[in-house]
C-alpha positions in Angstrom: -0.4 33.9 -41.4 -0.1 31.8 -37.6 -0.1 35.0 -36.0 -2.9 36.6 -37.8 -4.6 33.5 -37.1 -3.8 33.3 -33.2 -5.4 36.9 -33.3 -8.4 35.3 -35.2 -8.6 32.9 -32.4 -8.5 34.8 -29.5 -11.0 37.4 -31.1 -13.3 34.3 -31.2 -12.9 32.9 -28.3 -14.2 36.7 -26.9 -17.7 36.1 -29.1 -16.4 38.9 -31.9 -18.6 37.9 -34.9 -16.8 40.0 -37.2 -13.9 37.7 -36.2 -16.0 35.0 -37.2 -17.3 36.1 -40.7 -13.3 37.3 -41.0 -12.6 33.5 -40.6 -15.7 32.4 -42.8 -14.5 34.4 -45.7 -10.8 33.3 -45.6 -11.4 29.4 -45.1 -14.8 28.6 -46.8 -13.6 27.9 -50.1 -10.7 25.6 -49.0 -12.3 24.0 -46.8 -15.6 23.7 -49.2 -13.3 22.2 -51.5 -11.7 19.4 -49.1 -15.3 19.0 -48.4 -16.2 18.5 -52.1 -13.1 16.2 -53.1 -14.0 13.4 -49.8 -18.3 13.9 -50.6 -17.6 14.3 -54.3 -20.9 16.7 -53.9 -20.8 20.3 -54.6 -24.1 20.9 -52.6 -23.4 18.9 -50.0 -20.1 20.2 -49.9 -20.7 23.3 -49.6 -23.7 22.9 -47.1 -21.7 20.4 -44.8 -18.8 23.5 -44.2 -21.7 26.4 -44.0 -23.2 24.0 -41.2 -19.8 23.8 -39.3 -19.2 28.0 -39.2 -22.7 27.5 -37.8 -22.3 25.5 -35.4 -18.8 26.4 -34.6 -20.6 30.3 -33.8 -23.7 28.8 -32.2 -21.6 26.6 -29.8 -18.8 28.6 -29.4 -16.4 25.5 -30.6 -13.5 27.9 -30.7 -13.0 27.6 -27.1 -11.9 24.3 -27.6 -9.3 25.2 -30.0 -6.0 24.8 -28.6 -3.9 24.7 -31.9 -4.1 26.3 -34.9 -7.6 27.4 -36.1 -6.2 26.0 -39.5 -5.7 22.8 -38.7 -8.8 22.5 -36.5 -11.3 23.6 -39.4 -9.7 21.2 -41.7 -9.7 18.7 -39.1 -13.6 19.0 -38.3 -14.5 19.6 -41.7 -12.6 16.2 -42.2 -14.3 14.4 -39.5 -17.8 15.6 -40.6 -17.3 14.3 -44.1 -16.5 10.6 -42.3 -19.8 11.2 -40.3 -21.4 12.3 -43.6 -19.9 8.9 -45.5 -20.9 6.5 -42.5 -24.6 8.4 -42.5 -24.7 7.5 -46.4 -23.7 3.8 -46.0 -25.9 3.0 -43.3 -28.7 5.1 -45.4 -27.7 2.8 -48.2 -28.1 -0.3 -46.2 -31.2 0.4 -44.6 -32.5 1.6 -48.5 -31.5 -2.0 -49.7 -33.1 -4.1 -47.0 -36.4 -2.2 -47.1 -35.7 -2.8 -50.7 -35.0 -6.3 -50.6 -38.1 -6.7 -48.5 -40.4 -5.0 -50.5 -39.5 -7.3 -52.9 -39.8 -10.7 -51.3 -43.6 -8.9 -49.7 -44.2 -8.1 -53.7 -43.1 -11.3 -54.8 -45.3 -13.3 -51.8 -47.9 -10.7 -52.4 -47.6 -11.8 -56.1 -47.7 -15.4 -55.4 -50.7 -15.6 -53.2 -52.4 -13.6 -55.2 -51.7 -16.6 -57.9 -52.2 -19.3 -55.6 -55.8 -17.5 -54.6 -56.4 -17.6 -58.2 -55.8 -20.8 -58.4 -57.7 -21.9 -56.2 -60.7 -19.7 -56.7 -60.6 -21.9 -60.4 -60.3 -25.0 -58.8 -63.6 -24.1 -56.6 -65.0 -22.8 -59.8 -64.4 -26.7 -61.4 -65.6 -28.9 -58.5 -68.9 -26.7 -58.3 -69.5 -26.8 -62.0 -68.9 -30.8 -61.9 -72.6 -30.6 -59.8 -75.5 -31.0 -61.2 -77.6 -27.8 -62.4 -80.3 -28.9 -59.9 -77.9 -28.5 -57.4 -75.7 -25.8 -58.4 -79.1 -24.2 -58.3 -80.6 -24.9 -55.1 -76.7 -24.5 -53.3 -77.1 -20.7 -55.3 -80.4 -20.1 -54.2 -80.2 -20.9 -50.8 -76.3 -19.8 -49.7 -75.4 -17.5 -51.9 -78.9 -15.5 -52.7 -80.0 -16.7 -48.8 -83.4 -17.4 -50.1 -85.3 -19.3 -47.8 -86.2 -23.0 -48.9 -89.5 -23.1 -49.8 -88.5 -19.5 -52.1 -85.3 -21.9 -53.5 -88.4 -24.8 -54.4 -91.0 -22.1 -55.7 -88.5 -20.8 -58.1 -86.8 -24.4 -59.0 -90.9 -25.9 -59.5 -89.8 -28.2 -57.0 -90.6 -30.0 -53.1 -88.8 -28.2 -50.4 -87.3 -31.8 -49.7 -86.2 -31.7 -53.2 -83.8 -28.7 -52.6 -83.0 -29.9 -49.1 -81.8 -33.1 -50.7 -80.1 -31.6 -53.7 -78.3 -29.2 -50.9 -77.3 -32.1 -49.1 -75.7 -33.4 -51.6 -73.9 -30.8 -53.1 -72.5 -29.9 -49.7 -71.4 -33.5 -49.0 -69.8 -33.4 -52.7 -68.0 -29.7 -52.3 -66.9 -30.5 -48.9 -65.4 -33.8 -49.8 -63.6 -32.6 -53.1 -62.4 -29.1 -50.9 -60.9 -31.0 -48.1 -58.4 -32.7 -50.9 -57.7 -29.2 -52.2 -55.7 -27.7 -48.9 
């Protein structure tokens, strides 16, 4: 079996692909199923070893293989497993942070969205503690942006009627706001 192996070897270290599908065909399952019982993943089992006769061909890694071709397959299929498990946990990490923060953005998201609520009702409560005369004339002019003598017309009142009940309303909201932030 070593010498067959050593003939393996140096028939890949010339670039003989038949050499290569030769050592494909005796080692894949073994070494899928080292593969499989570290990942405990058939698929990824399975695709990590097709991935290292790959790159083993396309690199021509058998030049650097200065013991047995066994023991070196196992030994890299070993090592990309590790690099496989590290990738995972660090994957894992990164999927509970951005977790984590998607939660606490959800949860202030959530919150403000409450606390704008809030204070949209509060608003709500101080302007509905004006007068209808005022509520009116503050509609009219700065919500509707009617002009004041179109706020009077349609209130059957003096322009300095709605300029006063303006006035007044502002100096009211802006009084009772200031103690709301």
């Amino acid at each position: 079996m070593q010498e067959e192996d050593q003939i393996l070897l140096e028939e890949l270290q010339s670039g003989h692909k038949a050499a290569h599908e030769l050592v494909f065909k005796k080692y894949y399952r073994a070494l899928a199923l080292k593969a499989f019982l570290i990942l405990d993943d058939e698929m990824e089992a399975e695709d990590l070893v097709q991935n290292l006769f790959v790159e083993m061909w396309q690199k021509n890694h058998y030049q650097s293989v200065k013991s047995s071709l066994k023991s070196y397959l196992f030994r890299a299929v070993h090592n990309q497993c590790l690099m496989l498990l590290r990738k995972r946990k660090s994957q894992q990490q990164q999927l509970n942070v951005y977790t984590q923060s998607l939660a606490y953005e959800t949860e202030e998201l959530e919150h403000g969205v409450v606390n704008h609520e809030l204070r949209e009702q509060h608003i709500q409560m101080i302007f509905n503690e004006l007068s209808m005369q005022r509520q009116k004339a503050f509609k009219l002019v700065h919500i509707d942006n009617k002009k004041y003598q179109e706020a009077a017309d349609e209130m059957g009142v003096s322009i300095n009627s709605v300029k006063t009940h303006l006035k007044l309303a502002v100096k009211v909201l802006q009084k009772k706001l200031t103690n709301l932030k």
